[in-house]
N, C-alpha and C positions, 0 to 999 in steps of 0.2 A: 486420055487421062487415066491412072491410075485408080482402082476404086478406093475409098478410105479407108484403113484400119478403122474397125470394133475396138471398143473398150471390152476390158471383161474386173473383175474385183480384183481387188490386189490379195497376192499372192497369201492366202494362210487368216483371208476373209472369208466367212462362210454368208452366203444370203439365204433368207429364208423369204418363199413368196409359197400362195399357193399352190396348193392344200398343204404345206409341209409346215407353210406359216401357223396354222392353227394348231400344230401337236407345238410348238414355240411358246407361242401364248398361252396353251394351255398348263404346262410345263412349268412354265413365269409362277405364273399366276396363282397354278396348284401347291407350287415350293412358298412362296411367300402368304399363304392364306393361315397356315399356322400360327405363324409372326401377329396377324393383326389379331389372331382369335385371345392370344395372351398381351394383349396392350402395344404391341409395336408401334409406335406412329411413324411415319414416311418421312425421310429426310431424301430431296434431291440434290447429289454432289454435284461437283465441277467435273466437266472431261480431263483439266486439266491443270494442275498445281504446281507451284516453288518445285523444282526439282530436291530443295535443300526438305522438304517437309518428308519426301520419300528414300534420302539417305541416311538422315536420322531417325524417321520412324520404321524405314521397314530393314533396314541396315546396311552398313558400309560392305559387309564381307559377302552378303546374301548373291544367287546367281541373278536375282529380281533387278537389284543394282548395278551389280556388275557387267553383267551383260544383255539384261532383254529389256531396258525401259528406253521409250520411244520420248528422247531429249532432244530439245531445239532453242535456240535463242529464238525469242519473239522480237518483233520491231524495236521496241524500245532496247532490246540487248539484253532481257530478263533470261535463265536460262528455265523452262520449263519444261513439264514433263506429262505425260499421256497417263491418266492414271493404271499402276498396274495391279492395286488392289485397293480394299476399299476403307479399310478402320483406320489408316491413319489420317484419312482426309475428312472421317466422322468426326472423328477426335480434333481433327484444329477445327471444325464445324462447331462442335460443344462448346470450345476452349473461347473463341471468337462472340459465340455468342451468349455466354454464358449461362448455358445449359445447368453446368456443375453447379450454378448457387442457385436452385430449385432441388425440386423435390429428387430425392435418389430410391432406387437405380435409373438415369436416362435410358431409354426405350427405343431405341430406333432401326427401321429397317428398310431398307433400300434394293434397287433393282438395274441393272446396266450391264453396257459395252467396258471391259477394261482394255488393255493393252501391252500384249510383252512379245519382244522378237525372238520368237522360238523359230527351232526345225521345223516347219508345219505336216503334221500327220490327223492320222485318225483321232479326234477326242482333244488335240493340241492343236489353236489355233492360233495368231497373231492379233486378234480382237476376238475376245473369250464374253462371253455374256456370263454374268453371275445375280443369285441372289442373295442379300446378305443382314444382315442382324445385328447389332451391337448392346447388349446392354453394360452401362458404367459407371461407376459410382459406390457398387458396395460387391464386398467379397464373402459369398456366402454359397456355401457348397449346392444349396439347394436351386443359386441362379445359375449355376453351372449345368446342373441337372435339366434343368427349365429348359435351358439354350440347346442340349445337344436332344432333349425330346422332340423340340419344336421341328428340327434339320431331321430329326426321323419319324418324325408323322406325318414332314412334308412327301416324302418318299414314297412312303404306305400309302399316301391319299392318292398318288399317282396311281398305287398296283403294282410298282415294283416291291422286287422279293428280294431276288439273289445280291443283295450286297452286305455286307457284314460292317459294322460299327468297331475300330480300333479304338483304343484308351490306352494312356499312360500318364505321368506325372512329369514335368522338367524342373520341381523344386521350386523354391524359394530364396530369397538374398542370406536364409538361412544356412542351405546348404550347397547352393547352389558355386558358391567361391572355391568351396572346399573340393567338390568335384570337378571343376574345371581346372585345379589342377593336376589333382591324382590325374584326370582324361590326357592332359596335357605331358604329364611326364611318361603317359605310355606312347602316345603317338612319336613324341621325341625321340625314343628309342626306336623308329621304323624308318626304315630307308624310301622317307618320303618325297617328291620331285618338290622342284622350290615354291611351286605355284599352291601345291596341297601344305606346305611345313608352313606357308605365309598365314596359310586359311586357319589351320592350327592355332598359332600365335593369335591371331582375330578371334576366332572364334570356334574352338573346337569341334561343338559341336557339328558344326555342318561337315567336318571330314565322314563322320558316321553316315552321314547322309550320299556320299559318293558312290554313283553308281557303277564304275567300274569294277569288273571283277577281281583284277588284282589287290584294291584298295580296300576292299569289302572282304577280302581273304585275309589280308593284313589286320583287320580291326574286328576279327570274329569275336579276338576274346578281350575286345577295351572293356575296360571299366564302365559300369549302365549307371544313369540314373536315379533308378529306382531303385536299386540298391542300396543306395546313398541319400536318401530321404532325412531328412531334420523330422527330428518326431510332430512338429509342425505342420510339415508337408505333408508327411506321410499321414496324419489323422485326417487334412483337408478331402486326402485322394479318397481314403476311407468310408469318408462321409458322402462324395461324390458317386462313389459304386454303390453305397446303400440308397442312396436316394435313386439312383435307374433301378434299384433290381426292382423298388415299391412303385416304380411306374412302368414297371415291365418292357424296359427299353434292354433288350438283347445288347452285351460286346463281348470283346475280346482286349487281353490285354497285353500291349505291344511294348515292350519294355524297351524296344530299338528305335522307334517313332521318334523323327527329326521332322520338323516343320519347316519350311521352305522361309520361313519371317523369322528373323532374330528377335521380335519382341515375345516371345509365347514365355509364360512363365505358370509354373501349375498344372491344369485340369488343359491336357491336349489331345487334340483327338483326329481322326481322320475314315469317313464313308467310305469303303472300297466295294467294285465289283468286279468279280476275276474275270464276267462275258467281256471285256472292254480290252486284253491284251494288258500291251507296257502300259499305257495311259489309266490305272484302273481306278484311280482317285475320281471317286464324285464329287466330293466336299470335305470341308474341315475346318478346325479354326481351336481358339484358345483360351486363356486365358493370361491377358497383358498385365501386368501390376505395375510395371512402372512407366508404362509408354505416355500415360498422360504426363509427368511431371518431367519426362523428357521432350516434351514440345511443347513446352513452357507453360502448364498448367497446373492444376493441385495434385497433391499425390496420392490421384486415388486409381483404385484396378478397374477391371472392365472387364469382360469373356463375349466372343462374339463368334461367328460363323461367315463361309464363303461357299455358297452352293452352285453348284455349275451344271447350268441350264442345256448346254451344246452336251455334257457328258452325259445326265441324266436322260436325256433324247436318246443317243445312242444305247445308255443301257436299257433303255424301255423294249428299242428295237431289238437288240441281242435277246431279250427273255419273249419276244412274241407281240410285243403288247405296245397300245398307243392310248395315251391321257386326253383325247382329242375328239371330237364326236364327228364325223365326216360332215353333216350336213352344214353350207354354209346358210343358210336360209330354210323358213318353218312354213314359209308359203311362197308360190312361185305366179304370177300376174302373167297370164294370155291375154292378151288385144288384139282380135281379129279386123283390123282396121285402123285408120286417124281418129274417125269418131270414137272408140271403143277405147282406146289410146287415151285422149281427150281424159275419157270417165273414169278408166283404171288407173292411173296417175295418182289423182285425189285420193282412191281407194284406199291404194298401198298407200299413203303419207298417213291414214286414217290409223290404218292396222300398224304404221310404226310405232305411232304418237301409245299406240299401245299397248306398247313391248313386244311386238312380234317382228320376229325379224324377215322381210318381204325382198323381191328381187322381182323383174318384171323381164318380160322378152321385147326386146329394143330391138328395132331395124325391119321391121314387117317384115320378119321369115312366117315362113306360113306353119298350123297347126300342128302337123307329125314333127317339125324339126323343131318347133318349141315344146312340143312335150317331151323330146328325146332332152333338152335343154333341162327342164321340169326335173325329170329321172335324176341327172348326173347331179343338179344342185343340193339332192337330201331332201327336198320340201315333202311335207305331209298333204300338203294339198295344193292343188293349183285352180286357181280363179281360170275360167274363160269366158271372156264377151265379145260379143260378136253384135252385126246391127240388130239380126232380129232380138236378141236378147237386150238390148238397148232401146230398142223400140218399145217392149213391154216395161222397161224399168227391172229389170231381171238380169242375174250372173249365174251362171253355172256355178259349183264346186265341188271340187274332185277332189276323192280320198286318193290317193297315190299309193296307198298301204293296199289296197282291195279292190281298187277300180271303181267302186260306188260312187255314182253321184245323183246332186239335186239341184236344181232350179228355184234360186232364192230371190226375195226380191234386194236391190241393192242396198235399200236403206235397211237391213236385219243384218248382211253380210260380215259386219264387223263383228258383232257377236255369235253368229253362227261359226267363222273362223276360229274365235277365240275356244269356243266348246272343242273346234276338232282339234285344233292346238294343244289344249289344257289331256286331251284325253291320247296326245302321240307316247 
């Protein structure tokens, strides 16, 4: 007989197991600790929605639509869709639950697997982990400010450096008609293939966003945005850069910034780090004004963010540095024996019960290979019992930092642990 095929992830899935998993979690965790310190409350989405909610909210022309979302009829013949980002499934979340007739701005911030069928490379994967942000409900350049602080203090709390904060403006229903078609009659005039002149007609903007070099040679000198500001727009953006320079959030501003979502309207922005190559987007996000009242709710704005967990890892690694502390455990449990086994068991449930994180050596390996065990796991100190030290009522405890140890009796142990703990 033939041996089996192994399974392995599908293609453009990244796993995270230890020790790789704790810079993951740590990463998570460290990005969205921001969000709750300014009121964020947690909303969990669906993996998976109406496909109709992710062509009208993230748009018909977009390459999100087009070509990378993971669509299937389910049983009953429904057609759905793998979510491939996150604020328009906030937003029928709001709309559904009626979020919007409470108190404003709703607050909400979230954390997950999404999904789009890309080329899979470094930093671009086919299940992207993101963390994300929404707040919605009022338009105030100061929540703007708020939102893109939050996505760079999550950063800095990490210890990453090298990435630079992009800004720009994409207007208002102000001015935003009026540019689309000055944009529109320059690109008209370019001898563009039928697939780019369709994208045009849709939605202009995204041809700026074309990364081929002939396309991007052709559109050096369109017509910008930000040029074309309604004194409206242009005071919101105004007010938006005064309010970072007085919280001393560092940008730059990118007057060519196209956003990958046809909803961004206003205050748009995007995290880059150049250690990362082509892929150099950490995060980003916008401001929607009219997305809620196009998926059939009231017409109010929103500005939110998409921070990317799998990229932020990589650029931690490119500058040196990991958000992750290696030790999986604060105390490591030797049991020289069944009996010892028996008493150390209870021990550690003791020392859980009291925030200390324990791990024990399972399978009667003897001493030196459970201390080698001890080493790798990070512990500060490792417990060992043995009969005679059971016979007395008595544990050893070892400093692992300095080799020191003392002979305590069992019933102090939890507190004496807790001292060498409290002093790692």
């Amino acid at each position: 007989m033939s041996k089996a095929s192994t399974f392995s992830a599908p293609k453009g899935v990244p796993d995270y197991v230890p020790p790789q998993s704790a810079e993951f979690v740590a990463v998570r965790d460290g990005l969205i600790r921001a969000a709750r310190l300014a009121g964020y409350g947690h909303i969990e989405l669906p993996i998976f929605e109406d496909t109709g909610l992710f062509a009208r909210g993230v748009g018909e022309s977009t390459d999100v639509v087009t070509k990378e979302m993971y669509t299937f009829a389910d049983r009953g013949d429904r057609s759905v869709t793998l979510r491939p980002e996150g604020t328009a499934g906030v937003m029928r979340a709001v709309i559904e639950h009626g979020l919007d007739r409470g108190q404003l701005p709703v607050k909400l911030s979230y954390s997950g697997p999404f999904f789009r069928y890309e080329r899979p490379q470094a930093g671009r994967y086919r299940q992207l982990q993101q963390v994300g942000v929404e707040a919605i409900g009022i338009d105030d350049p100061a929540l703007d400010a708020e939102v893109i602080a939050i996505a760079d203090s999550g950063f800095r709390a990490l210890g990453l450096e090298g990435f630079r904060l992009e800004l720009t403006s994409l207007g208002d229903d102000t001015c935003r008609p009026q540019y689309r078609e000055r944009l529109q009659e320059f690109l008209f005039g370019l001898p563009l293939d039928e697939d780019t002149r369709r994208r045009a007609e849709i939605n202009p903007l995204r041809v700026l966003d074309d990364k081929r070099p002939e396309v991007r040679e052709m559109t050096a000198d369109a017509p910008l945005m930000l040029d074309h500001l309604s004194d409206t727009a242009q005071a919101h953006f105004d007010e938006v850069r005064a309010h970072l320079d007085a919280l001393g959030v560092p940008y730059v501003v990118n007057p060519r910034m196209v956003r990958g979502l046809d909803y961004y309207t206003k205050t748009t922005f995007e995290f880059v780090h150049d250690g990362l190559g082509a892929q150099s987007g950490i995060g980003g996000g916008g401001r929607y004004d009219g997305l809620m009242e196009q998926l059939g709710g009231q017409p109010l704005s929103g500005i939110g963010f998409g921070l990317g967990v799998d990229r932020t890892i990589l650029a931690l690694a490119a500058e040196g540095k990991t958000a992750a502390t290696p030790a999986r455990c604060e105390v490591y449990g030797i049991p020289m024996g069944d009996a010892a086994k028996a008493a150390l068991v209870p021990v550690a449930h003791l020392l859980r019960t009291a925030g200390i994180r324990v791990d024990l050596a399972y399978g009667g390996r003897g001493l030196k290979g459970a201390m080698k065990a001890a080493d790798k796991s990070g512990a500060v100190v490792a417990l060992v019992l043995g009969d005679r030290e059971l016979e007395h009522g008595e544990i050893v405890v070892k400093d692992l930092r300095n080799g020191e140890q003392a002979t305590v009796p069992l019933a102090e142990v939890v507190a004496r642990v807790g001292e060498a703990v409290d002093l790692a």
